[in-house]
N, CA, C and O atoms as a DFTB+ gen file, in Angstrom:
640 C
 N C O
     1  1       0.847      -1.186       0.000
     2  2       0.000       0.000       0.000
     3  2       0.881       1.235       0.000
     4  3       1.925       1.279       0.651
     5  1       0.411       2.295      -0.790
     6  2       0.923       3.129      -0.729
     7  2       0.229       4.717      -0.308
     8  3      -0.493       5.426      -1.010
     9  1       0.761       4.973       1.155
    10  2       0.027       6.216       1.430
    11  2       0.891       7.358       1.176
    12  3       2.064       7.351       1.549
    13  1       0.037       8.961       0.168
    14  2       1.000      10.129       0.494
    15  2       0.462      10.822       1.519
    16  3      -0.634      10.535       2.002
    17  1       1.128      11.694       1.883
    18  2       0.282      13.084       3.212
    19  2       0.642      13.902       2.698
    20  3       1.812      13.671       2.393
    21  1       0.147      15.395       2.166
    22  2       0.376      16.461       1.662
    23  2       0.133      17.466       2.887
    24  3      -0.968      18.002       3.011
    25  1       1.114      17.700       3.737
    26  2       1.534      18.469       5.150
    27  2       2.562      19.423       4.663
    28  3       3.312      19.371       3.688
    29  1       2.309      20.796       6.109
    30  2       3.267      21.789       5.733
    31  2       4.424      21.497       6.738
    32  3       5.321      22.308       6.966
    33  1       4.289      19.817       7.532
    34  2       5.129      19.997       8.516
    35  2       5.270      17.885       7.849
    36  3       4.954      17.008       8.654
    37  1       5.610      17.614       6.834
    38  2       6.126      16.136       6.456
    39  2       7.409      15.586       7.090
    40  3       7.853      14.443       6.981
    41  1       7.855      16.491       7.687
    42  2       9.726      15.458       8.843
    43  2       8.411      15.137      10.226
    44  3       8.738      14.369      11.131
    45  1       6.843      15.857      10.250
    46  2       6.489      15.346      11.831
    47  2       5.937      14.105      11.229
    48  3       5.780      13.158      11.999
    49  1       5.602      13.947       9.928
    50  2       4.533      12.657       9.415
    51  2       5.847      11.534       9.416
    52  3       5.442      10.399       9.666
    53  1       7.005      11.600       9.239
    54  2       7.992      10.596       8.920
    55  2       8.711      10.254       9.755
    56  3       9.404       9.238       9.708
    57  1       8.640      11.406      11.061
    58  2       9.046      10.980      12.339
    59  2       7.712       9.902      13.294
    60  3       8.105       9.198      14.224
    61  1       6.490       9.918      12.980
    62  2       5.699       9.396      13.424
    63  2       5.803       8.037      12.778
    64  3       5.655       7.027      13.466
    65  1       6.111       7.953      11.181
    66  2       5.818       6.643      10.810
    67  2       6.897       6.307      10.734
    68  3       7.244       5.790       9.672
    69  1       7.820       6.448      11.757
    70  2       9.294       5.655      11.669
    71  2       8.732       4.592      13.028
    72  3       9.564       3.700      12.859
    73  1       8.145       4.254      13.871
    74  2       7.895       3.535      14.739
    75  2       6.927       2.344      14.619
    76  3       6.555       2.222      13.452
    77  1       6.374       1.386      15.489
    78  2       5.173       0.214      15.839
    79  2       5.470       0.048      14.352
    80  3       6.331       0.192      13.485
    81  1       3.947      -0.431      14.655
    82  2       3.357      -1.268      13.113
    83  2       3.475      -0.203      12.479
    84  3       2.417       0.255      12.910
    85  1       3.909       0.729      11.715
    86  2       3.702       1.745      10.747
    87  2       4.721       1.705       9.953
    88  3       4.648       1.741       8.725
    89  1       6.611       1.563      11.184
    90  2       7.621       1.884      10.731
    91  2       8.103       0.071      10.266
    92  3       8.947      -0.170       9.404
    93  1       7.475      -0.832      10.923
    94  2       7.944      -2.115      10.818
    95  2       7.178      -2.557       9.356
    96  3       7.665      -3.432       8.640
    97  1       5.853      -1.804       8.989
    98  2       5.360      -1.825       7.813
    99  2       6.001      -1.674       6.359
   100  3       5.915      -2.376       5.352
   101  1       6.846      -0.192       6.710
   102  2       7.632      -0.176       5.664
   103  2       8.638      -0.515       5.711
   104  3       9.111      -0.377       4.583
   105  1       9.752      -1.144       6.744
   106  2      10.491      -2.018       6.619
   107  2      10.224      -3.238       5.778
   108  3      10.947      -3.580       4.842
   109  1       9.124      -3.881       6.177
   110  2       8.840      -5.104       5.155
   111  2       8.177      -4.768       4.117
   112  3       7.258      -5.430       3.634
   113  1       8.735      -3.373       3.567
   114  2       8.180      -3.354       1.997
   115  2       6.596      -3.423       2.079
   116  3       6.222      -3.909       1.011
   117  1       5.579      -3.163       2.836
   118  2       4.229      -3.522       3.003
   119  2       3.408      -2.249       2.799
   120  3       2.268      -2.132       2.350
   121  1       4.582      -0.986       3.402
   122  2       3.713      -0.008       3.281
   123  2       4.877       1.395       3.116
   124  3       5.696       1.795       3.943
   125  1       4.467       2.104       1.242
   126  2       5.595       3.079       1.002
   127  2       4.841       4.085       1.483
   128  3       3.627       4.218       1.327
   129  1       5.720       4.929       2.185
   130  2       4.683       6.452       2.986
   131  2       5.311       7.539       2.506
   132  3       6.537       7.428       2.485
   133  1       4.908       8.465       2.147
   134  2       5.310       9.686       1.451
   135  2       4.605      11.112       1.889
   136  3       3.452      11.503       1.706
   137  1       5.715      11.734       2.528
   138  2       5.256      13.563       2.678
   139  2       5.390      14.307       1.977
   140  3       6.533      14.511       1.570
   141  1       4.258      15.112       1.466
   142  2       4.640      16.059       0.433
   143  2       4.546      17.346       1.320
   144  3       3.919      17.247       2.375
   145  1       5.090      18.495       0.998
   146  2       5.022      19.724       1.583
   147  2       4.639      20.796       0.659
   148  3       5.571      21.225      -0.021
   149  1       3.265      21.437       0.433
   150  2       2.774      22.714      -0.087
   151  2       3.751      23.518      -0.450
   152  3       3.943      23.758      -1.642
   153  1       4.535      24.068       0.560
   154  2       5.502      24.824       0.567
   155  2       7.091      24.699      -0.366
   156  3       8.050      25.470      -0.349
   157  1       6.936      23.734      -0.945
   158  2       7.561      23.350      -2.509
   159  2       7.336      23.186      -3.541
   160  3       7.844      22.635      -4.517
   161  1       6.123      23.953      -3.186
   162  2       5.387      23.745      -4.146
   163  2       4.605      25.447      -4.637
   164  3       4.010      25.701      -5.684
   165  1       4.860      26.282      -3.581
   166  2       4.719      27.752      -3.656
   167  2       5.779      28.556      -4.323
   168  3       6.955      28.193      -4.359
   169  1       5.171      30.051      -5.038
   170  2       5.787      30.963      -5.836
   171  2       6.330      32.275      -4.751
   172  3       5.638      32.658      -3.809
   173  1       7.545      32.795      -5.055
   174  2       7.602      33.868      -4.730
   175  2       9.305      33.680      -3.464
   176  3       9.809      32.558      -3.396
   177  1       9.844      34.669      -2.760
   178  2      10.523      34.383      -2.354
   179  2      10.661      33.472      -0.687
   180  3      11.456      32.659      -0.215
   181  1       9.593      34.060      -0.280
   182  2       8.710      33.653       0.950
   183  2       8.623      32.147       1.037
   184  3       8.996      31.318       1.868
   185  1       7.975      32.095      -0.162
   186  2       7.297      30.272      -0.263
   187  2       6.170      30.538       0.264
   188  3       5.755      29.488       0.755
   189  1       5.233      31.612       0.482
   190  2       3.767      31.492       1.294
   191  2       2.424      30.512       0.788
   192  3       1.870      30.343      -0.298
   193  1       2.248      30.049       1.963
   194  2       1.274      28.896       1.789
   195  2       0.108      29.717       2.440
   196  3      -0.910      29.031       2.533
   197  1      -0.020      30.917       2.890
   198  2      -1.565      31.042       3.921
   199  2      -1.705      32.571       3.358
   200  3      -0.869      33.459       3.196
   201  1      -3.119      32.502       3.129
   202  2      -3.745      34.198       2.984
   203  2      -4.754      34.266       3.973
   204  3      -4.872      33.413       4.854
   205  1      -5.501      35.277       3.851
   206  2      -6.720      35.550       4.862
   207  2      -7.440      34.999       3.824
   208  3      -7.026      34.890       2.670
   209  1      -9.123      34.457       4.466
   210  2      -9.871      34.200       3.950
   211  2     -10.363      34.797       2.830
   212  3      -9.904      35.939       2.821
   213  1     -11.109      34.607       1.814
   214  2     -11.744      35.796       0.790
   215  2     -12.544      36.148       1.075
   216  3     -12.576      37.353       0.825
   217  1     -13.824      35.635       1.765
   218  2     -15.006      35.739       2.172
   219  2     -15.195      36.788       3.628
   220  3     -16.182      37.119       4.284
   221  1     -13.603      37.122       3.744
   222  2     -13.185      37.384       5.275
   223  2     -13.337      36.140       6.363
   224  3     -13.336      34.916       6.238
   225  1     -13.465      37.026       7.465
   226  2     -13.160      35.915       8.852
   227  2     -12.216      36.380       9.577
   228  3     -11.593      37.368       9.187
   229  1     -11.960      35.852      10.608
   230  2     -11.017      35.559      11.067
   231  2      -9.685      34.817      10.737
   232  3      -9.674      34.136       9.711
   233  1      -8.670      34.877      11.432
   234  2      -7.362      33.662      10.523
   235  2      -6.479      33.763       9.476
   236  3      -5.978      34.770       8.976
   237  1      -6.358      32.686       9.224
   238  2      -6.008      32.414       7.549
   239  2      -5.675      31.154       7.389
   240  3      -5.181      30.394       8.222
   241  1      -6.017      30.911       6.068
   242  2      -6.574      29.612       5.629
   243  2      -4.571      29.053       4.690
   244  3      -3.472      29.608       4.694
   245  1      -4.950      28.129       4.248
   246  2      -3.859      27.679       3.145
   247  2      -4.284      27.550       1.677
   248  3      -5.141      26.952       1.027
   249  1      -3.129      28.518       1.442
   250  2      -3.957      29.143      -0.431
   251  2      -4.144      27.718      -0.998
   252  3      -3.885      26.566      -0.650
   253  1      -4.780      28.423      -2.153
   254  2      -4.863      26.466      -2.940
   255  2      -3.707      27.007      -4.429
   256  3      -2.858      26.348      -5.030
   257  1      -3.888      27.586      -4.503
   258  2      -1.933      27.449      -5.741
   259  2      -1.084      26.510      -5.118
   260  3      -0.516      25.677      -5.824
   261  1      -0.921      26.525      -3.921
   262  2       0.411      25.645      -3.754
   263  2       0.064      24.108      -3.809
   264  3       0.706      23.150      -4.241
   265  1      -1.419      24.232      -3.105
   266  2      -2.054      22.751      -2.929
   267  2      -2.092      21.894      -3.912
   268  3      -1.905      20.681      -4.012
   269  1      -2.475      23.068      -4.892
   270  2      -3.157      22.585      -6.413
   271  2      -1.896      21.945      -6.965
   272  3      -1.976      20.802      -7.415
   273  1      -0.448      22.755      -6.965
   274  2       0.626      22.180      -7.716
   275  2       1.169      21.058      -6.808
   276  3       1.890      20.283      -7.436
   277  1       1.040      20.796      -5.666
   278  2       1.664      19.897      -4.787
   279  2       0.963      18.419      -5.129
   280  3       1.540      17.349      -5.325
   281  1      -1.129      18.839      -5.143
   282  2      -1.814      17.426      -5.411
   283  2      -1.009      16.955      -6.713
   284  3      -0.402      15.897      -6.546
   285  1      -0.899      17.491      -7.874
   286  2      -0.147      17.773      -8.800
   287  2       0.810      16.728      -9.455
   288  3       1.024      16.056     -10.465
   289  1       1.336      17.114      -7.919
   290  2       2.937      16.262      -8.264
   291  2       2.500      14.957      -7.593
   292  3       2.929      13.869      -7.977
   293  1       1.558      15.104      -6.492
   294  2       1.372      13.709      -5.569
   295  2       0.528      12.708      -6.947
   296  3       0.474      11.479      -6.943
   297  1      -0.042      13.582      -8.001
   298  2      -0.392      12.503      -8.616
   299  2       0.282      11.945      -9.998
   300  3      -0.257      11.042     -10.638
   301  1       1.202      12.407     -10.302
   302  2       2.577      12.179     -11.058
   303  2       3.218      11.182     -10.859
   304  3       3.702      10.295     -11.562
   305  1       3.152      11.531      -9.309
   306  2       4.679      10.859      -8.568
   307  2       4.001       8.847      -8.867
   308  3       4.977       8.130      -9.086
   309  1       3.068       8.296      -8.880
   310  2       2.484       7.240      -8.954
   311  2       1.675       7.172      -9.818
   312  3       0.947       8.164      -9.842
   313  1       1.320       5.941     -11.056
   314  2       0.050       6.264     -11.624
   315  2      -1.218       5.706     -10.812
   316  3      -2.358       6.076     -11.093
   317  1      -0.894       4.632      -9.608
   318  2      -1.856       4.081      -9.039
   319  2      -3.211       5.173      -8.885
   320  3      -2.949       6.289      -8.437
   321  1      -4.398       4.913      -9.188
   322  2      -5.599       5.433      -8.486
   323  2      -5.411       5.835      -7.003
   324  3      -4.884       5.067      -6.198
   325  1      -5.889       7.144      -6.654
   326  2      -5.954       7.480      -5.560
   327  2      -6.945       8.299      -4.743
   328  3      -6.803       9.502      -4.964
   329  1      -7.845       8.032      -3.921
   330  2      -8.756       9.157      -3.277
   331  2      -7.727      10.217      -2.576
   332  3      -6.702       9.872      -1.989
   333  1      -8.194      11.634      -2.743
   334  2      -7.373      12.350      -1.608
   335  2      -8.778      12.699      -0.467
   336  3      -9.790      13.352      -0.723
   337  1      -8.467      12.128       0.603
   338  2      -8.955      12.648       1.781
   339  2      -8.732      13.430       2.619
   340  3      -7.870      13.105       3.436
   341  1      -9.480      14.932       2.792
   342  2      -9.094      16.169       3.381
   343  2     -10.031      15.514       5.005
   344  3     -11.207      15.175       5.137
   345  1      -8.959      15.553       5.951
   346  2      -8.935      15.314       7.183
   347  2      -9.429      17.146       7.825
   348  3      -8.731      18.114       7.521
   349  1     -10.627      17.273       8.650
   350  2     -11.295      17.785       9.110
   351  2     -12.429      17.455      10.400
   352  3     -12.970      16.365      10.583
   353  1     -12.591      18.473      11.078
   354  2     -13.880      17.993      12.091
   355  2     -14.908      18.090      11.451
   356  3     -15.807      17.726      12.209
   357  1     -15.344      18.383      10.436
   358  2     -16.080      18.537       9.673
   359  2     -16.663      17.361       8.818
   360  3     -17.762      17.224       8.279
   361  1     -15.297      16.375       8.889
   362  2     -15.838      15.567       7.715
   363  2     -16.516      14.859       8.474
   364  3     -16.802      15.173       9.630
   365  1     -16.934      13.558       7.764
   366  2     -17.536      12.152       8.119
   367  2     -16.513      11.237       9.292
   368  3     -15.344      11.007       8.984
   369  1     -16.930      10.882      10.286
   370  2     -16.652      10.453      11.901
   371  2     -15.983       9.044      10.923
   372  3     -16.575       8.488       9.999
   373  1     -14.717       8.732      11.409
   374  2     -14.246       7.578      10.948
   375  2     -14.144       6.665      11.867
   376  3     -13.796       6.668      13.048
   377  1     -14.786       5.276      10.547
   378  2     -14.896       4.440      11.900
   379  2     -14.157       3.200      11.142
   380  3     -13.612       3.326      10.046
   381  1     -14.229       1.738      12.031
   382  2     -13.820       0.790      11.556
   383  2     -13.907       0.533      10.091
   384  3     -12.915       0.390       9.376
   385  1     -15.207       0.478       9.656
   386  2     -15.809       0.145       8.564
   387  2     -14.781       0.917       7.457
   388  3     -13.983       0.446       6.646
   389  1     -15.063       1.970       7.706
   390  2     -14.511       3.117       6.587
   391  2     -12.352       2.781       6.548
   392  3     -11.518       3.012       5.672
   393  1     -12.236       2.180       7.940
   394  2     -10.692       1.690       7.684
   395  2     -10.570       0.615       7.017
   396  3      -9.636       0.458       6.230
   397  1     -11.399      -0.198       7.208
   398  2     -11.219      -1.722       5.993
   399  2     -11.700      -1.094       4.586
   400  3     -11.320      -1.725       3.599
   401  1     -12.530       0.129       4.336
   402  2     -12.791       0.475       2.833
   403  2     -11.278       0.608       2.512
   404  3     -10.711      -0.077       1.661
   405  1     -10.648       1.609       3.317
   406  2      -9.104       1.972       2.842
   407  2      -8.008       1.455       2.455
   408  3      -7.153       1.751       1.619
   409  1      -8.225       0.326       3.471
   410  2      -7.261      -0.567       3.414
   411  2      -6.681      -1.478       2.690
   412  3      -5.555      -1.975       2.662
   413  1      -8.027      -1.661       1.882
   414  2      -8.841      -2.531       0.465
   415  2      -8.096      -1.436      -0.491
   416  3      -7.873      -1.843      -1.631
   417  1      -7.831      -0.590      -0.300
   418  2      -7.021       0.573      -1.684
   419  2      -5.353       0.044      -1.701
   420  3      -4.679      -0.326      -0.741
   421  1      -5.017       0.138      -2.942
   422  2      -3.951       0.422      -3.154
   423  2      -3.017       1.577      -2.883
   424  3      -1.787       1.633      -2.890
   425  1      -3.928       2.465      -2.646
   426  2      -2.961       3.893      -2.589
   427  2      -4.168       4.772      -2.230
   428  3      -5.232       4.580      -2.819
   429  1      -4.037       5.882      -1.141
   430  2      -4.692       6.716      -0.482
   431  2      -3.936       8.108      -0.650
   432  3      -2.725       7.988      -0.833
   433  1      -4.596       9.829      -0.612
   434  2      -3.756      10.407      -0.078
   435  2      -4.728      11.503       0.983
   436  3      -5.926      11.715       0.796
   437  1      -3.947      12.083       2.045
   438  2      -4.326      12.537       3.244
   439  2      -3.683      13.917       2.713
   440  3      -2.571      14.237       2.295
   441  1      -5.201      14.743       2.975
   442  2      -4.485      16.256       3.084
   443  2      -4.757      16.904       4.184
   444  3      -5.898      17.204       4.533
   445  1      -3.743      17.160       4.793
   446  2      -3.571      17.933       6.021
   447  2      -3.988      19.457       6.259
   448  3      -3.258      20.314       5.761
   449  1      -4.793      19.741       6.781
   450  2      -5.227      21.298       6.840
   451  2      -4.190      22.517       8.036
   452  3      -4.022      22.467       9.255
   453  1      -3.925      23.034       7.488
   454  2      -3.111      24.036       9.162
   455  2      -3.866      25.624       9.248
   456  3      -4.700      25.980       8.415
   457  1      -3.593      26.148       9.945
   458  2      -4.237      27.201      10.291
   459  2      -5.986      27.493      10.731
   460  3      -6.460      26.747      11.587
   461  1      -6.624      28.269      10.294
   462  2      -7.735      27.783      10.183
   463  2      -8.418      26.715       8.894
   464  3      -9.631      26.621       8.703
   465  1      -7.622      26.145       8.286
   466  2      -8.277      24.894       6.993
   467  2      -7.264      25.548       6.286
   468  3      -6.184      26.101       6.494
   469  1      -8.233      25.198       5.124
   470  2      -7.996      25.185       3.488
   471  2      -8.733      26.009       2.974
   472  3      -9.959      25.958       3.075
   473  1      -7.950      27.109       2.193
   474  2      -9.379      27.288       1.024
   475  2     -10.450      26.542       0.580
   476  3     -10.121      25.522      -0.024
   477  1     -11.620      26.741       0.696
   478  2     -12.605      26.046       0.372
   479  2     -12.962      25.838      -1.079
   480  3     -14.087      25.632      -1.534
   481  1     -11.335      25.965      -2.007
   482  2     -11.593      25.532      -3.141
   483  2     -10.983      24.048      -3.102
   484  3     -11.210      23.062      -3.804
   485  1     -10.266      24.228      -2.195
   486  2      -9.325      22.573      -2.213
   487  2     -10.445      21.523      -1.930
   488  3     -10.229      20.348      -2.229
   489  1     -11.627      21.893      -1.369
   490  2     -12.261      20.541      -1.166
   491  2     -12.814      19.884      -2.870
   492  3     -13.261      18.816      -3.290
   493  1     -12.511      21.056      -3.379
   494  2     -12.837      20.422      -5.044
   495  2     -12.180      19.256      -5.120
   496  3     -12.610      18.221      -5.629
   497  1     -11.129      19.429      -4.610
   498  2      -9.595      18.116      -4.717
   499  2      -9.441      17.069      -3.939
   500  3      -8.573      16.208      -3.794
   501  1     -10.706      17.379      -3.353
   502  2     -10.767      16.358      -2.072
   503  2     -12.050      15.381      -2.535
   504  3     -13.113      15.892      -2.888
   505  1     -11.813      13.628      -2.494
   506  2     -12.715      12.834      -2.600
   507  2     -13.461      12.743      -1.228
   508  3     -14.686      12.680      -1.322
   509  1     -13.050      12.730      -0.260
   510  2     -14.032      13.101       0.466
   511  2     -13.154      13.574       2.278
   512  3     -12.147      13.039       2.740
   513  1     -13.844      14.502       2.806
   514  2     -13.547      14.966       4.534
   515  2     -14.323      13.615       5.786
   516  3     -15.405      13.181       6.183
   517  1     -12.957      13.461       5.937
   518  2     -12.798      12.662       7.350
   519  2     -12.856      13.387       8.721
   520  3     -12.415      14.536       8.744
   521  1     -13.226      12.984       9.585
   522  2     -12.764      13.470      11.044
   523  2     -12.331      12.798      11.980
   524  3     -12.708      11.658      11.707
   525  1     -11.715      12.757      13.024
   526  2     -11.326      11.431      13.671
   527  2     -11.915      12.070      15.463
   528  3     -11.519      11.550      16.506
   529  1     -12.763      13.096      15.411
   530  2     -13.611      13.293      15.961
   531  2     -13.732      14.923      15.979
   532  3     -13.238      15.808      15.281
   533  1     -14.725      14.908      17.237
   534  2     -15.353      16.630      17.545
   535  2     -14.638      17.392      18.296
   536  3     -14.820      17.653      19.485
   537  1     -13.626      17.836      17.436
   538  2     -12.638      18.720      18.384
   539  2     -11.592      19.178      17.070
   540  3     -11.330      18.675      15.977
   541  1     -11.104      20.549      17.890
   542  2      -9.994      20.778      16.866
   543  2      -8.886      20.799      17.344
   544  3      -8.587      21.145      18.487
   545  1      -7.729      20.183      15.946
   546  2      -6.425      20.341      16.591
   547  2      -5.853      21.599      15.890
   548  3      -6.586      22.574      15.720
   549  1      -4.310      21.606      15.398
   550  2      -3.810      22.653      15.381
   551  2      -3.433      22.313      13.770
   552  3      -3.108      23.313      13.131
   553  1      -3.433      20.979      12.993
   554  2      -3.113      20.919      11.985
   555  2      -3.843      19.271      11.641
   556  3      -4.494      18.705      12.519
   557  1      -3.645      18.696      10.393
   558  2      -4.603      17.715      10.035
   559  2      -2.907      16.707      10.165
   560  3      -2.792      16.165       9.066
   561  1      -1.980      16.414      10.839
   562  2      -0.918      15.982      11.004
   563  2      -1.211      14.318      11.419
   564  3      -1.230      13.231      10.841
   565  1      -1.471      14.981      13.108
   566  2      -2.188      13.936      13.458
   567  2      -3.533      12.714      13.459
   568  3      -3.617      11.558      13.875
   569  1      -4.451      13.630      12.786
   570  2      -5.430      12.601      12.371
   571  2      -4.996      11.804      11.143
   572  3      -5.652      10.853      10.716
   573  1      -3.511      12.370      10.431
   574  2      -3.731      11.577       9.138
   575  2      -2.638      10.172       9.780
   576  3      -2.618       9.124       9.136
   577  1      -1.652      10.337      11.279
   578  2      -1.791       9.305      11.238
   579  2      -2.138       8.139      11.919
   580  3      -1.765       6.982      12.112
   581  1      -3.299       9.200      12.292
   582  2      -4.424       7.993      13.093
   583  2      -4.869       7.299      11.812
   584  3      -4.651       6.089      11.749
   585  1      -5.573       8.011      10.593
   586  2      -5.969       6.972       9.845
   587  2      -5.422       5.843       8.910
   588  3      -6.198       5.041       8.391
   589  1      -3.082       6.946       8.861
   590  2      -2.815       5.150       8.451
   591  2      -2.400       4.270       9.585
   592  3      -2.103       3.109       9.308
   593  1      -2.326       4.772      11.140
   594  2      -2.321       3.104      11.910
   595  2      -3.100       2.561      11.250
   596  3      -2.859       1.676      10.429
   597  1      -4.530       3.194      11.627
   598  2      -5.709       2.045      11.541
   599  2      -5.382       0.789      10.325
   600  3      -5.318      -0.440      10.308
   601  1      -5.207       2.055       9.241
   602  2      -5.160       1.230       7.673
   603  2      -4.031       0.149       7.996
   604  3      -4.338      -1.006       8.292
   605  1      -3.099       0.457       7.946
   606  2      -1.951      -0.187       8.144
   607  2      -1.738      -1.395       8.981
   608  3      -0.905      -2.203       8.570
   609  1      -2.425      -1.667      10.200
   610  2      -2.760      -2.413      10.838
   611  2      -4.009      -3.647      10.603
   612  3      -4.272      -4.575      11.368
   613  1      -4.754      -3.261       9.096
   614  2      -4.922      -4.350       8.240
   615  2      -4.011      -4.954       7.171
   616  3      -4.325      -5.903       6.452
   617  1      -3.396      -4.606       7.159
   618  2      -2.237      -4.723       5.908
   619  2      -2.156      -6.371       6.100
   620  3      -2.771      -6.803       7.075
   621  1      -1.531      -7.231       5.355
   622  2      -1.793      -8.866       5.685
   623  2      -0.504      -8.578       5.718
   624  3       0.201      -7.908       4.964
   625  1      -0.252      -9.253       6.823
   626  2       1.595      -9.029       7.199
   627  2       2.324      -8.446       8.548
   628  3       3.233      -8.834       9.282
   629  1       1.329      -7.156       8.483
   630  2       1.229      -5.535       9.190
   631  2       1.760      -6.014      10.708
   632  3       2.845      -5.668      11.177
   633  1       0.715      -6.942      11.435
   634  2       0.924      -7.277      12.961
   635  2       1.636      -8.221      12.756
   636  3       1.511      -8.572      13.929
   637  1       2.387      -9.099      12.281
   638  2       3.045     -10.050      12.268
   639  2       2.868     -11.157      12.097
   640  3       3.809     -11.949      12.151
């Protein structure tokens, strides 16, 4: 299986899946994990990934130029089929069920939200919003890898 994460912080996604069943996963070749970062994917000298909302608000969101060229490359980089799932409190409550749909994939990708979200054009790019419950964190980091333990921990192989 092959999961990407499109994060503005990918050394915290690769420091997480260097351990347990995640890091012993891709040791045995079972599971390739890949961080992409927005921010290599941005113009200008800065590299800026965040504006204020358009609609206003409060905050600021993460532009979708960078997103757009980053999904981009995440779908280059493999020809495998892939859902991208934008991780949110917003989305749909993930449960068992929805981890054996995943798991059943060849290839997944997780987009990580920071600040207040995403432009609300990126959910165009998104097959569908997950939540891993009713609360907010500070970035979509950690729920993405709550959802590849879960996945990963079906993998035939995965627990040993």
């Amino acid at each position: 299986m092959r999961i990407d994460v499109v994060s503005l912080f990918p050394e915290f996604i690769a420091q997480c899946a260097g351990f347990g069943v995640v890091g012993r996963s891709q040791e045995r070749a079972l599971l390739s994990l890949h961080g992409w970062n927005p921010r290599d994917h941005a113009e200008g000298g800065y590299r800026r990934v965040d504006d204020r909302p358009f609609g206003g608000g409060p905050g600021m969101v993460m532009m979708i130029e960078p997103l757009q060229a980053c999904l981009a490359a995440v779908r280059v980089a493999d020809p495998l089929p892939a859902p991208v799932i934008y991780l949110t409190p917003q989305g749909v409550p993930l449960t068992q069920a929805k981890v054996r749909q995943l798991a059943a994939l060849p290839r997944i990708v997780l987009l990580c939200g920071r600040y207040e979200g995403v432009d609300e054009r990126a959910y165009a790019y998104a097959d569908e919003r997950l939540s891993i419950g009713d609360y907010v964190l500070t970035g979509g980091e950690l729920p993405a890898m709550v959802v590849a333990d879960a996945v990963v921990r079906l993998i035939p192989g995965a627990l040993g």
